[in-house]
Backbone bond lengths (Angstrom), bond angles and torsions (degrees), N, CA, C in turn:
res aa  C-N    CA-C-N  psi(-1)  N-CA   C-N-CA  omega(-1)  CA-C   N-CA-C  phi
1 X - - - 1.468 - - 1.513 109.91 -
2 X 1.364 106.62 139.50 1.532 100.06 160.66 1.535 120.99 -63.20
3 X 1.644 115.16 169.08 1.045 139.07 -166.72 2.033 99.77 -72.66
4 X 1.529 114.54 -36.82 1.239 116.43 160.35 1.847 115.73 -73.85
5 X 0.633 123.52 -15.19 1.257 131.51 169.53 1.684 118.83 -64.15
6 X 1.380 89.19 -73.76 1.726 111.73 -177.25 1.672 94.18 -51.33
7 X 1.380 136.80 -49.86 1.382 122.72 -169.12 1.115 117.00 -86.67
8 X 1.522 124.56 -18.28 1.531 153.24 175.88 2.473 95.02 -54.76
9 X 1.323 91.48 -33.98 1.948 79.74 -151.97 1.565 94.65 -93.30
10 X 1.254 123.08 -25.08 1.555 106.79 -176.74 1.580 104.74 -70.87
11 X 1.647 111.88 -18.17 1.711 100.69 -179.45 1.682 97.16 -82.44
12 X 1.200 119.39 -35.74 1.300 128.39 -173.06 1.942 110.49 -45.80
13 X 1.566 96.53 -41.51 1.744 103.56 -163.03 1.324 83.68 -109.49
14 X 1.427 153.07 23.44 1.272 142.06 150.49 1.543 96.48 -85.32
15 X 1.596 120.81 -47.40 1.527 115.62 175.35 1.527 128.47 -43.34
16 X 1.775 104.54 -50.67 1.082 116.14 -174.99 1.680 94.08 -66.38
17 X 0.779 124.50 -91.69 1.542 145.13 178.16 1.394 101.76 5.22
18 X 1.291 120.34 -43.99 1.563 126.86 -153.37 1.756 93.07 -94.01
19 X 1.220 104.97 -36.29 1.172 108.44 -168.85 1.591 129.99 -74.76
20 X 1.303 98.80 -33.68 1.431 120.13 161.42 1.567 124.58 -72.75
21 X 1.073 111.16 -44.42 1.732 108.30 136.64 1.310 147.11 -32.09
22 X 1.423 102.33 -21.94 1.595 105.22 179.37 1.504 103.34 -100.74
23 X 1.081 118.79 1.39 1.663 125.32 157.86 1.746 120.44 -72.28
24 X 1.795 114.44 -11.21 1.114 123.47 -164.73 1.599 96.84 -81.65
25 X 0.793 140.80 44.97 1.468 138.81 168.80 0.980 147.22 -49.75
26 X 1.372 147.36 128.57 1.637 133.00 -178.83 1.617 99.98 -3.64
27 X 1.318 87.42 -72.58 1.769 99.46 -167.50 1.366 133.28 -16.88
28 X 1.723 95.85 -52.99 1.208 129.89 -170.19 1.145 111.20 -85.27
29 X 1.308 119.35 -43.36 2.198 125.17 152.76 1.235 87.86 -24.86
30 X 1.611 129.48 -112.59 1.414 155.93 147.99 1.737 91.77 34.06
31 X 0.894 124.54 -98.36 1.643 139.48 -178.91 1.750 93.73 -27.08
32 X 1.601 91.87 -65.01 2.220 83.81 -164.90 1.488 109.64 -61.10
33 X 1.265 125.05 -27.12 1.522 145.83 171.23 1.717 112.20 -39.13
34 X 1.623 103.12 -74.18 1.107 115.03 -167.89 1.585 111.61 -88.48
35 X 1.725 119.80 4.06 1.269 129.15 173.89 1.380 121.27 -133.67
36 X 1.346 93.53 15.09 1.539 93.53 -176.33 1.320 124.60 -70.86
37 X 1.318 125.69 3.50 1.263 105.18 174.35 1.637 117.32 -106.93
38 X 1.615 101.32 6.66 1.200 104.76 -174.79 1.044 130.27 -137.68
39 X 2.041 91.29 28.09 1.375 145.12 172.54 1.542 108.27 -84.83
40 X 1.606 97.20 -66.25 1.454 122.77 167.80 1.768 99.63 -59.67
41 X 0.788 142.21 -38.44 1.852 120.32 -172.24 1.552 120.33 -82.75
42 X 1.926 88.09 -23.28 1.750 91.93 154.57 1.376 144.05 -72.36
43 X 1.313 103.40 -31.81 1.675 129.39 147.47 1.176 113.90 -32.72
44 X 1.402 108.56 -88.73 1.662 119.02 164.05 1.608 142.08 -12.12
45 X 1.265 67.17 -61.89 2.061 97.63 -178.19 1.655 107.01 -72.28
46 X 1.522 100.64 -24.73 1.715 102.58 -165.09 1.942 89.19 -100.37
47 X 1.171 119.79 -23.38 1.498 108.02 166.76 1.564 120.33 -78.29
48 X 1.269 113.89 -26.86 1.515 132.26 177.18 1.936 84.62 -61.11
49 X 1.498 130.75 -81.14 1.452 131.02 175.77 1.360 104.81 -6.25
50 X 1.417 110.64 -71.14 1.715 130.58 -151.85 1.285 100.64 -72.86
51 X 1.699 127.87 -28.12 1.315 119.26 -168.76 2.053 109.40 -82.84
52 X 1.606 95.45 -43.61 1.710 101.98 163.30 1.693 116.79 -69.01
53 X 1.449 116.33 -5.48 1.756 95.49 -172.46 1.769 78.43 -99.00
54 X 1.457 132.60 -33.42 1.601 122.31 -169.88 1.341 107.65 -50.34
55 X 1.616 114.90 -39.05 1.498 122.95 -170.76 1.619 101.31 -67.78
56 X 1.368 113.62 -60.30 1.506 117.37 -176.62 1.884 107.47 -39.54
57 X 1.216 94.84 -67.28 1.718 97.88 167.65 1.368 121.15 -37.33
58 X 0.531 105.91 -47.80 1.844 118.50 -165.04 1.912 87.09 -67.32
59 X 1.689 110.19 -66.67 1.366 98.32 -174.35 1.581 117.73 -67.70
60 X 1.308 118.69 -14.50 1.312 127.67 -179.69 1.713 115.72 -66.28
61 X 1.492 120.53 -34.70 1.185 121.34 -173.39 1.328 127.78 -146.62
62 X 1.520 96.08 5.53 1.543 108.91 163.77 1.393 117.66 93.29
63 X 0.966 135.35 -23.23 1.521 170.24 -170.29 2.020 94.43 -53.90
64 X 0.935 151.77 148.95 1.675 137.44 -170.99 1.585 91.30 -99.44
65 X 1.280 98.99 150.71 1.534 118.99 165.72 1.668 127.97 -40.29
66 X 1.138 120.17 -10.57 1.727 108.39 -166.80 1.795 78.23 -114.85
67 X 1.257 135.14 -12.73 1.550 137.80 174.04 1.516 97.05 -60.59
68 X 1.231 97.88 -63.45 1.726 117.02 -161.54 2.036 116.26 -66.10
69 X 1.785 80.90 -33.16 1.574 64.48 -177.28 1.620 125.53 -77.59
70 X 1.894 99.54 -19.11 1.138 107.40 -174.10 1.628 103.28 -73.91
71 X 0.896 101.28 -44.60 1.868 114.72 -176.84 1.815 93.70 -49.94
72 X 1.486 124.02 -23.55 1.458 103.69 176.91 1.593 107.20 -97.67
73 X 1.262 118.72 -62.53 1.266 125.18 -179.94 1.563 114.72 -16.53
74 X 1.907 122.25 114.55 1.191 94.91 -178.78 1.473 122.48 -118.66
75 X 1.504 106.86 96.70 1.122 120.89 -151.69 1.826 109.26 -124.43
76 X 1.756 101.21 38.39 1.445 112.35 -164.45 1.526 115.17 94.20
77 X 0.985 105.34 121.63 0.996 102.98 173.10 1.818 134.76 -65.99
78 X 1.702 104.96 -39.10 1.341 119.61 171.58 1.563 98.30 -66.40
79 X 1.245 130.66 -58.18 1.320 137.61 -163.94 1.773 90.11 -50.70
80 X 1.662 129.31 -83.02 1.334 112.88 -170.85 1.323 119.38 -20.33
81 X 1.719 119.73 -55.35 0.830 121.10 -152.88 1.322 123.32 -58.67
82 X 1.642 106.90 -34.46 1.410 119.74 165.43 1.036 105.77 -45.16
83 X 0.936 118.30 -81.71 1.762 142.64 -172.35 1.839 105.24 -28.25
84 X 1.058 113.46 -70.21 1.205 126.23 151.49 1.999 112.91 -15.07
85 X 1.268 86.55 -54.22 1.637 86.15 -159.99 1.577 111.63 -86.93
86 X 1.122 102.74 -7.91 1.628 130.84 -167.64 1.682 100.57 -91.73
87 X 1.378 125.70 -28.47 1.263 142.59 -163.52 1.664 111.33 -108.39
88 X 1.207 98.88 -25.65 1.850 105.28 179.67 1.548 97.22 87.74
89 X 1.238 126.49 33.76 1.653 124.46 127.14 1.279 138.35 -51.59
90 X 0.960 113.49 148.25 1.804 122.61 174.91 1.482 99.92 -61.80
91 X 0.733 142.31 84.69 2.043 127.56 172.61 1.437 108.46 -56.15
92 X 1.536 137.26 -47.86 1.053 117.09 179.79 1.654 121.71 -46.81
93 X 1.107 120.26 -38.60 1.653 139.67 179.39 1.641 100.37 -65.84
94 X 1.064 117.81 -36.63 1.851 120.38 -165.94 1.859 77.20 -80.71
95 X 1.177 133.36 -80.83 0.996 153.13 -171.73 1.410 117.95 -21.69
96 X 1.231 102.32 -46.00 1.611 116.51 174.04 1.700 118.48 -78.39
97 X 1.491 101.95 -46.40 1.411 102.00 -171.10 1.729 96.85 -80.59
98 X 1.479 119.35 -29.52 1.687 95.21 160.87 0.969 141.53 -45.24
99 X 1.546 102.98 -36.05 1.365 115.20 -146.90 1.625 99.53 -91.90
100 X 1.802 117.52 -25.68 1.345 124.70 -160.95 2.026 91.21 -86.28
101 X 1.301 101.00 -34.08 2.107 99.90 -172.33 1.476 79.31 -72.55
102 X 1.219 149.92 -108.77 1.134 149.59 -118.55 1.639 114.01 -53.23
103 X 1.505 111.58 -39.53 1.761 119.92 149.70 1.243 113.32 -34.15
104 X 1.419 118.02 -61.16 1.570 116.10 -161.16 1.421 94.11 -70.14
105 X 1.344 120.78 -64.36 1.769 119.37 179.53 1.552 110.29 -15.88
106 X 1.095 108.10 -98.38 1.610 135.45 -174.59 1.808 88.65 -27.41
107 X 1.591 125.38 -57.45 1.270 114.47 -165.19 1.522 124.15 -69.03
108 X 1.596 104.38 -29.65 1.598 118.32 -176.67 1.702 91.47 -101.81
109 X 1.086 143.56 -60.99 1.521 118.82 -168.11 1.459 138.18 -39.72
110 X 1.669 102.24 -43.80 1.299 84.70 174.09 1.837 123.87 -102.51
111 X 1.449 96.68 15.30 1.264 93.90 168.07 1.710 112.52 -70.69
112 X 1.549 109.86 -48.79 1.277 136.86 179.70 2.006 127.09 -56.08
113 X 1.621 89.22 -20.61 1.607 107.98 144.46 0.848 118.37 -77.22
114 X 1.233 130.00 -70.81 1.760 136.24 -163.04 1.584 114.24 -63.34
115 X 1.058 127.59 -25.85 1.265 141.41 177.53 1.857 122.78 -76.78
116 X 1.601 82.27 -54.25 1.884 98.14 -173.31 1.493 107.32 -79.40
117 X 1.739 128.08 -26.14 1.342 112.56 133.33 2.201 77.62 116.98
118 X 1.365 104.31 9.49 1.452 124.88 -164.86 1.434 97.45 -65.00
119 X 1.517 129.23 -27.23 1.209 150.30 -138.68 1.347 108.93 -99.77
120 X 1.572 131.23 -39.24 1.045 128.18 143.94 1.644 143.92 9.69
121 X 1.379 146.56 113.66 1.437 129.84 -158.80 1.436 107.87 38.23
122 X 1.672 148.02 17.12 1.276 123.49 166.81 1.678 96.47 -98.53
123 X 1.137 158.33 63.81 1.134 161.35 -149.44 2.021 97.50 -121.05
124 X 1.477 101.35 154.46 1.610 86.90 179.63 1.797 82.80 -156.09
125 X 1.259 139.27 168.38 1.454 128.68 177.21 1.637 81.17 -97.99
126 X 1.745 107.57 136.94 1.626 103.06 147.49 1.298 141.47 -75.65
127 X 1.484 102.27 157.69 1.469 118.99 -158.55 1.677 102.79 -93.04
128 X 1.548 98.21 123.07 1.744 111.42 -155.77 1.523 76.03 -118.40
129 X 1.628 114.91 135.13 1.343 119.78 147.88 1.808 122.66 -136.94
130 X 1.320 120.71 111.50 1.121 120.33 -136.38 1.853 99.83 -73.76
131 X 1.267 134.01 156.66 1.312 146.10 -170.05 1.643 106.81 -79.07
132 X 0.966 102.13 141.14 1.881 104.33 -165.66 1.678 96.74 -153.30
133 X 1.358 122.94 83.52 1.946 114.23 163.13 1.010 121.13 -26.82
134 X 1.620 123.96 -49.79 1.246 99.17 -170.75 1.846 128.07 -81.36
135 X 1.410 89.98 -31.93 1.480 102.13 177.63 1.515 113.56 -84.03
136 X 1.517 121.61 -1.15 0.932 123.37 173.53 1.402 126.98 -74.46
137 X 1.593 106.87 -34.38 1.652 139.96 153.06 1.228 108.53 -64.63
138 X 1.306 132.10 -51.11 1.785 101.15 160.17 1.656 144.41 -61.76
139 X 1.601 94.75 -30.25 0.856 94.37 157.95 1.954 143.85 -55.13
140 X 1.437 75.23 -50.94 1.769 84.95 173.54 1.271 98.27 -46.95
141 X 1.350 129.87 -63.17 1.768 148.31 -174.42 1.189 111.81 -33.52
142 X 1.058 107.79 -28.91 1.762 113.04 -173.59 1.559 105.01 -99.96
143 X 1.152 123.90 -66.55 1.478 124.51 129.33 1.546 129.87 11.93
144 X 1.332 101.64 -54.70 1.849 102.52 172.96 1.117 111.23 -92.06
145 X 1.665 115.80 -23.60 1.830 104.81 177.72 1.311 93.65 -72.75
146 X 1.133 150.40 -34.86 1.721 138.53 -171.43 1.739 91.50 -67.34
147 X 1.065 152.17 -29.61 1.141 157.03 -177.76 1.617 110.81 -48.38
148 X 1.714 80.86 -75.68 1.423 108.30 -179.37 1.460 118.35 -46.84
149 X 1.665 101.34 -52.26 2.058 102.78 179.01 1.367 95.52 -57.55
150 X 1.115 137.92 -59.42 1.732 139.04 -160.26 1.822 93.80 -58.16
151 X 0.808 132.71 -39.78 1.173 143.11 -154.95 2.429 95.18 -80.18
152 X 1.629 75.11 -47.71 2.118 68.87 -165.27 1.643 94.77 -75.80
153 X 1.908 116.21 -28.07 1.283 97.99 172.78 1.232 144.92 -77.33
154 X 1.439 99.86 19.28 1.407 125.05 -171.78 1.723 130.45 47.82
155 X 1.803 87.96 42.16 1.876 94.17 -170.46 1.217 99.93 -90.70
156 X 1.311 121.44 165.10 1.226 128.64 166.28 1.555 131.10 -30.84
157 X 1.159 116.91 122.16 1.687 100.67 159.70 1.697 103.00 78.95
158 X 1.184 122.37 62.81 1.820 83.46 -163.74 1.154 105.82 -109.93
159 X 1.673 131.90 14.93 0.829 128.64 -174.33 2.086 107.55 -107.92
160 X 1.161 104.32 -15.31 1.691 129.37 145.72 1.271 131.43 -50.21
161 X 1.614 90.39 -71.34 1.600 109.62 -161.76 1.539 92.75 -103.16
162 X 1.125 139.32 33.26 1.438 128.27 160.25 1.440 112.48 -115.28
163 X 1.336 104.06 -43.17 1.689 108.46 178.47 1.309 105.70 -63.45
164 X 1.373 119.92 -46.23 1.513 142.97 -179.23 1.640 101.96 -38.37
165 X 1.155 110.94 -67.32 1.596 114.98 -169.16 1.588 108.46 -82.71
166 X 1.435 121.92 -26.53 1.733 110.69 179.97 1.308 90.86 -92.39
167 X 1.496 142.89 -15.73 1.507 119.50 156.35 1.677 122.62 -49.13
168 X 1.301 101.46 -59.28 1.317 114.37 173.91 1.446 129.18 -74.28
169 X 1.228 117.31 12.36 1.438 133.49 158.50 1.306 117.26 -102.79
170 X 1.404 122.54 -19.09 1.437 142.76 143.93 1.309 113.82 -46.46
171 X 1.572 114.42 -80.74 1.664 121.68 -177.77 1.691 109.47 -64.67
172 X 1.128 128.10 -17.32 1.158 120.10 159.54 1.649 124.85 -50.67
173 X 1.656 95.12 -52.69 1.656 107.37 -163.07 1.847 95.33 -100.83
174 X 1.412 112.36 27.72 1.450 138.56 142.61 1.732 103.71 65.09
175 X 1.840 90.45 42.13 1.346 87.65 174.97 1.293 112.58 -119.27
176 X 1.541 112.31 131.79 1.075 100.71 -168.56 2.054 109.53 -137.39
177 X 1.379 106.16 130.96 1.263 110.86 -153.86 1.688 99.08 -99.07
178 X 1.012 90.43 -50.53 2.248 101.84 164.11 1.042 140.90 170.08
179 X 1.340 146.94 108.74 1.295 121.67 163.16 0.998 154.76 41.15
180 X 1.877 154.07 98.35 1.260 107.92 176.55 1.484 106.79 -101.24
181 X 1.071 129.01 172.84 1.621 136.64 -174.67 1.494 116.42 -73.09
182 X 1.069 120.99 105.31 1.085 134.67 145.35 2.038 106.97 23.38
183 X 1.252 113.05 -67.24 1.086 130.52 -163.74 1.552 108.62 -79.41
184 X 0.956 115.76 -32.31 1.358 130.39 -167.55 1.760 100.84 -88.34
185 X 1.640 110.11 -50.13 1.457 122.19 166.23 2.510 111.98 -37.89
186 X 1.775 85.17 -44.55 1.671 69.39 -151.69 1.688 93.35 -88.73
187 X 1.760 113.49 -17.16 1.429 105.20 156.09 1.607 129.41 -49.73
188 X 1.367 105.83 -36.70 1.431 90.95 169.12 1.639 120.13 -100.42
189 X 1.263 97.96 31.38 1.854 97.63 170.16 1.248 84.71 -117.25
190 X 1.224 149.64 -42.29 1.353 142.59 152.05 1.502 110.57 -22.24
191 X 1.185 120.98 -102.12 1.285 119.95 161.23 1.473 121.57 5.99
192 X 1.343 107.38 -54.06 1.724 116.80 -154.50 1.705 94.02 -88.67
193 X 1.453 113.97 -30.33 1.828 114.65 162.70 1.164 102.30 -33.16
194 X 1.614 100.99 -80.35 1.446 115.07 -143.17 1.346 109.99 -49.20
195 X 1.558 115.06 -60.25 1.250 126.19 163.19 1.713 118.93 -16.42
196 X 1.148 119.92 -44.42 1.307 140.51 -131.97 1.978 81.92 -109.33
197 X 1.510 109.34 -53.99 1.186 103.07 179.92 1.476 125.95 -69.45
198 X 1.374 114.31 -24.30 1.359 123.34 -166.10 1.863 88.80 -76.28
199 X 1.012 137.33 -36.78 1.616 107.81 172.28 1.453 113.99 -69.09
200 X 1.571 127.91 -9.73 1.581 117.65 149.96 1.761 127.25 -33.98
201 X 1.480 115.16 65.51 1.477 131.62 155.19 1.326 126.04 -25.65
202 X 1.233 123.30 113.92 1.542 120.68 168.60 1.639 112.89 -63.43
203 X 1.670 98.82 -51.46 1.653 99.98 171.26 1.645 109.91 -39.85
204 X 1.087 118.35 -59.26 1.035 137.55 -150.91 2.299 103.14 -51.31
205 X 1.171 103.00 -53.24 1.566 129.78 -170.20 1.582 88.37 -75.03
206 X 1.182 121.11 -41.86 1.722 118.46 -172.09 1.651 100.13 -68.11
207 X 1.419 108.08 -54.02 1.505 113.54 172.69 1.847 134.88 -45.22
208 X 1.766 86.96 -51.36 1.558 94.91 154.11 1.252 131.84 -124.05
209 X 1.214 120.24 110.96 1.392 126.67 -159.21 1.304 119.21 -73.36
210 X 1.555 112.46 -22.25 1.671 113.67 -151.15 1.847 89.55 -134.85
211 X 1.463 123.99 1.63 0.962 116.59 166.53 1.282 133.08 -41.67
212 X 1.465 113.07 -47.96 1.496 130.69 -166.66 1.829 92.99 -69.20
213 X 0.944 103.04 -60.16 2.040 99.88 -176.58 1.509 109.87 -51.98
214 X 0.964 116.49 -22.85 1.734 134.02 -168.33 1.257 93.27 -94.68
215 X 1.398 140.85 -50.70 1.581 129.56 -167.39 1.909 104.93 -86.29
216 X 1.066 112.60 -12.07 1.171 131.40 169.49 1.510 128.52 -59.77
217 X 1.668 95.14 -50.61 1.766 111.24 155.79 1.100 107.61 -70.74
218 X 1.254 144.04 -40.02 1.161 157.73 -163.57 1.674 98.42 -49.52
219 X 1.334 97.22 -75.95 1.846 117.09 -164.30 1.374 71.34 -58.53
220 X 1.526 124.83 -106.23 1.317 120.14 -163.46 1.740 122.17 12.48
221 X 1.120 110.63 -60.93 2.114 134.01 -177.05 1.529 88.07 -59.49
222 X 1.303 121.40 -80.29 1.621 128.30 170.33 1.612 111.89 -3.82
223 X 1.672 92.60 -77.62 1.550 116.61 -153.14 1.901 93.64 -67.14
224 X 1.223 124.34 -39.38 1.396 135.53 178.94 1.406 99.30 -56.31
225 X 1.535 114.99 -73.28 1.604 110.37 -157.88 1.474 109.72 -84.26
226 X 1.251 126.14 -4.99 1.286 135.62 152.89 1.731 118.74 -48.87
227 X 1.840 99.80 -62.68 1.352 92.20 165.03 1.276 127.70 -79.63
228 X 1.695 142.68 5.73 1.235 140.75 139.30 1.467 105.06 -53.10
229 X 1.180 146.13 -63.80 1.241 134.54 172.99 1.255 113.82 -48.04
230 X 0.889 170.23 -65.73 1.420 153.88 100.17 1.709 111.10 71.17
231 X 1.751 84.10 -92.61 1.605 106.36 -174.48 1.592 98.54 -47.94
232 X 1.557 114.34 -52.65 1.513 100.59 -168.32 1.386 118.43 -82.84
233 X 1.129 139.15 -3.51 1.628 137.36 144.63 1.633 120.83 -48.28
234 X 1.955 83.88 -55.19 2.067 85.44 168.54 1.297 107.85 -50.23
235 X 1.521 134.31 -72.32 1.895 129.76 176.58 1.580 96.49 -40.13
236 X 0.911 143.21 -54.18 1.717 120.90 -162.97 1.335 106.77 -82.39
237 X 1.209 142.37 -27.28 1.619 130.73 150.85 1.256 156.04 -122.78
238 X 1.156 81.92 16.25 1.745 97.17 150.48 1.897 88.06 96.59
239 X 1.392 128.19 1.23 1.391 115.67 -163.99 1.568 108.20 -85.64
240 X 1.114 106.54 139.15 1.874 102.52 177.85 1.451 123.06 -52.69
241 X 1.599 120.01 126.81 1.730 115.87 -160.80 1.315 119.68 -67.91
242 X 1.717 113.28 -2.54 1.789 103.92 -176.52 1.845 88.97 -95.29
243 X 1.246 102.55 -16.08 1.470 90.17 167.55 1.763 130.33 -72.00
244 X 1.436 106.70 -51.45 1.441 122.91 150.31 1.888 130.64 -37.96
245 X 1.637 93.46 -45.41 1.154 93.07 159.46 1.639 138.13 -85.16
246 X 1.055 97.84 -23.67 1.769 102.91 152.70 1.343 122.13 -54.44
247 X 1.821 116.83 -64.15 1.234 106.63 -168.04 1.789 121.96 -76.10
248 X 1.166 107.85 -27.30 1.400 119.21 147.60 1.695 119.54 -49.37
249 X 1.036 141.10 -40.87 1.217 145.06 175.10 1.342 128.17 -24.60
250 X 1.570 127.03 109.60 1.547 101.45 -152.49 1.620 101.89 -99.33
251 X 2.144 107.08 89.61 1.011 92.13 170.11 1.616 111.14 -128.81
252 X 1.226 100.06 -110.88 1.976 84.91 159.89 1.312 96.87 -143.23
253 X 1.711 109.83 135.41 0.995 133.27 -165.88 1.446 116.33 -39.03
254 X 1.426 124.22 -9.00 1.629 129.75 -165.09 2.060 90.88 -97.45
255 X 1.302 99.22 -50.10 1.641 98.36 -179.67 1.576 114.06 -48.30
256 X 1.669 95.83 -51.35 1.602 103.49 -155.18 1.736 103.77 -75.43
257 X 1.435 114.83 -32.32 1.429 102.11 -175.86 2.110 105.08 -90.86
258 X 1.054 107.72 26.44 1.578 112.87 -175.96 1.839 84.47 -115.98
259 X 1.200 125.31 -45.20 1.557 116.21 -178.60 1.404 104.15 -81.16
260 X 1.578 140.55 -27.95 1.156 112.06 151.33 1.508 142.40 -64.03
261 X 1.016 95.58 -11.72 2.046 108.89 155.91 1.157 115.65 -69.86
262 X 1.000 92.53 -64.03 1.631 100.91 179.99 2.105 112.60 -51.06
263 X 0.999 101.22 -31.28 1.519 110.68 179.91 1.814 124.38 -88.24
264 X 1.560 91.92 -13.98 1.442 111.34 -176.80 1.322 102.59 73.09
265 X 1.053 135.35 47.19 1.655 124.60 -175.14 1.992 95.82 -120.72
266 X 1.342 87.25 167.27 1.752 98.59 178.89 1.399 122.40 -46.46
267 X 1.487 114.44 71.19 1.516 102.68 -170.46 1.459 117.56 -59.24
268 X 1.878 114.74 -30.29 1.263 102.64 169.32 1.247 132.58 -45.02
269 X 1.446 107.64 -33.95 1.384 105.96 -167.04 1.624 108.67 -77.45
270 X 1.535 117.26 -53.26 1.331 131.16 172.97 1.404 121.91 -14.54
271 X 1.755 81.51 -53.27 1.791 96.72 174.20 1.579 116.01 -52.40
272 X 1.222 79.51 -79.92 1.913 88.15 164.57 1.343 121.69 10.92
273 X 1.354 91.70 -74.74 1.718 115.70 -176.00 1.086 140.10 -102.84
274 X 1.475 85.09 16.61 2.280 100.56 167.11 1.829 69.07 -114.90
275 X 1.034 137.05 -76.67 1.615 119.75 -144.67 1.654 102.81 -46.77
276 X 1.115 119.79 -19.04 1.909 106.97 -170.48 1.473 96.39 -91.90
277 X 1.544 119.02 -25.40 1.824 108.05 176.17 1.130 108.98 -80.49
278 X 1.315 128.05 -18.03 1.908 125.57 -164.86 1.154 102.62 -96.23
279 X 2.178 113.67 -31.37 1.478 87.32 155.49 1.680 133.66 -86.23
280 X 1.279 99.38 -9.23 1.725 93.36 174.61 1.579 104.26 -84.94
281 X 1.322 129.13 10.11 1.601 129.28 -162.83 1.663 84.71 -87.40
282 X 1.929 100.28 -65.36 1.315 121.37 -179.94 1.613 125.92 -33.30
283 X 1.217 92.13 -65.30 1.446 120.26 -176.86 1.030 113.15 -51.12
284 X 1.627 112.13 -60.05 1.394 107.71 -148.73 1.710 108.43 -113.27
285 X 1.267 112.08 -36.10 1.729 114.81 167.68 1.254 103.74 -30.72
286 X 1.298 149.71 -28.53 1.480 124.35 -154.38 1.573 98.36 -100.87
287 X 1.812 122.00 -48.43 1.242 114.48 156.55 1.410 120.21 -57.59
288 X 1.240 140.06 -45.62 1.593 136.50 150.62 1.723 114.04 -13.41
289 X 1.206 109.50 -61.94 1.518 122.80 174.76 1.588 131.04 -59.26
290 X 1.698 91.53 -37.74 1.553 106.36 168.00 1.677 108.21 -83.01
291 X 0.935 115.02 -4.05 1.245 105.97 177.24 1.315 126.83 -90.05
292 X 1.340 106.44 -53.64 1.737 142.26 150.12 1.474 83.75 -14.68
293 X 1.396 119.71 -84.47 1.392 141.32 -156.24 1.857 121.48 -36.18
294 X 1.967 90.16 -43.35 1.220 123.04 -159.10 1.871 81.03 -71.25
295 X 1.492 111.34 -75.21 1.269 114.99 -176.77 1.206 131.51 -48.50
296 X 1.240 131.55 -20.41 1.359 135.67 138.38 1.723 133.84 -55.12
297 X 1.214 98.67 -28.62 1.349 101.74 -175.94 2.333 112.51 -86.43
């Protein structure tokens, strides 16, 4: 990455971060409360997916195991990549096979709602929060010190997962300072592309030739046994499956709860259940990986 780049993404994933947080709502307390355990088995079940498709990868194209698992795990795509790079992964390979599942998602999901008719009773009113400069700048402000502590405590992600959680410890305790704009939101998912593309390697594609068709099946296995987990959460609680299949969806939590808006479906809930996988994606993949590692060795 360039030098504008590299300083360009921690403001970029403080945006997202903050923003996806303000979906954490009473509501959404309420939802993780009364579903949490079958919140948490979707989490689970969808890292259990990511941990057998990393292995498949890994034997599929030769590429080593801590490449592959991150390249499956879908726990953001920018975020793996760190993670990835932090671990002595290939990032171009994490980078690609993120970048190719989360394409297919976004392109086949919501056709596959709107069509199959799955969508029905999952309805939720959206969550409008009106734009305010000044409090909008505190907010962020408050927002980056959650950054910063995650950052000196050396947790994962902290420029993600810090805004992410003191946003949503905010909209929980139903405070809410503002909005961010629309415009400003898809500039910094813009942003977080480019970023994301510029570790796209020429070496890298010359080296593996047949990767891209191979990470392709890959997402495919993902996006499949993802939505089997899905279906069987919908039978264990009664929640509607274009809802289940959203928040289960292995894409990154900024796509999947923007297509449940876009779809009119329970964004509270959605949230719900990308925030408990992105934090066990976050959290726990890297000890997950060291462990893997430990038992192999």
């Amino acid at each position: 990455m360039t030098g504008v780049q590299t300083c360009a993404l921690p403001i970029c994933q403080l945006f997202i971060g903050t923003g996806v947080g303000l979906y954490f709502t009473p509501a959404v307390l309420t939802a993780l409360v009364a579903q949490s355990w079958v919140i948490v088995l979707g989490g689970v079940l969808i890292m259990a997916v990511a941990a057998i498709g990393g292995r498949l990868l890994a034997a599929a194209s030769g590429i080593d195991k801590t490449t592959c698992f991150f390249a499956t795990v879908p726990g953001g795509a920018a975020e793996m990549t760190v993670l990835a790079a932090r671990y002595g992964g290939i990032v171009p390979a994490v980078a690609v096979a993120q970048a190719i599942r989360v394409a297919m998602l976004v392109l086949i999901l919501p056709a596959i709602v709107t069509f199959s008719g799955v969508a029905a009773g999952a309805r939720e009113p959206p969550l409008n929060i009106p734009f305010a400069l000044g409090p909008f700048f505190l907010m962020m402000a408050i927002t980056a010190v959650g950054a910063i502590v995650f950052q000196k405590l050396r947790l994962q992600n902290p420029w993600t997962m810090g805004p992410l959680l003191t946003s949503a410890a905010l909209a929980v305790c139903e405070i809410q300072f503002s909005g961010i704009p629309r415009e400003l939101s898809n500039l910094a998912q813009m942003m977080l592309g480019s970023a994301l593309g510029s570790r796209f390697e020429r070496e890298f594609f010359l080296r593996y030739r047949l990767f891209i068709p191979i990470a392709l099946i890959n997402g495919t296995y993902v996006i499949l046994a993802s939505g089997a987990v899905a279906a069987v959460v919908a039978w264990l609680s009664g929640i509607p499956l274009a809802t289940t299949l959203t928040g289960c969806g292995p894409g990154g939590i900024a796509e999947m709860t923007i297509t449940a808006k876009a779809l009119g479906l329970a964004v509270a809930t959605v949230t719900a259940f990308q925030l408990v996988r992105i934090v066990l994606a976050n959290f726990g993949a890297a000890r997950s990986e060291e462990h893997t590692s430990e038992l192999q060795s």
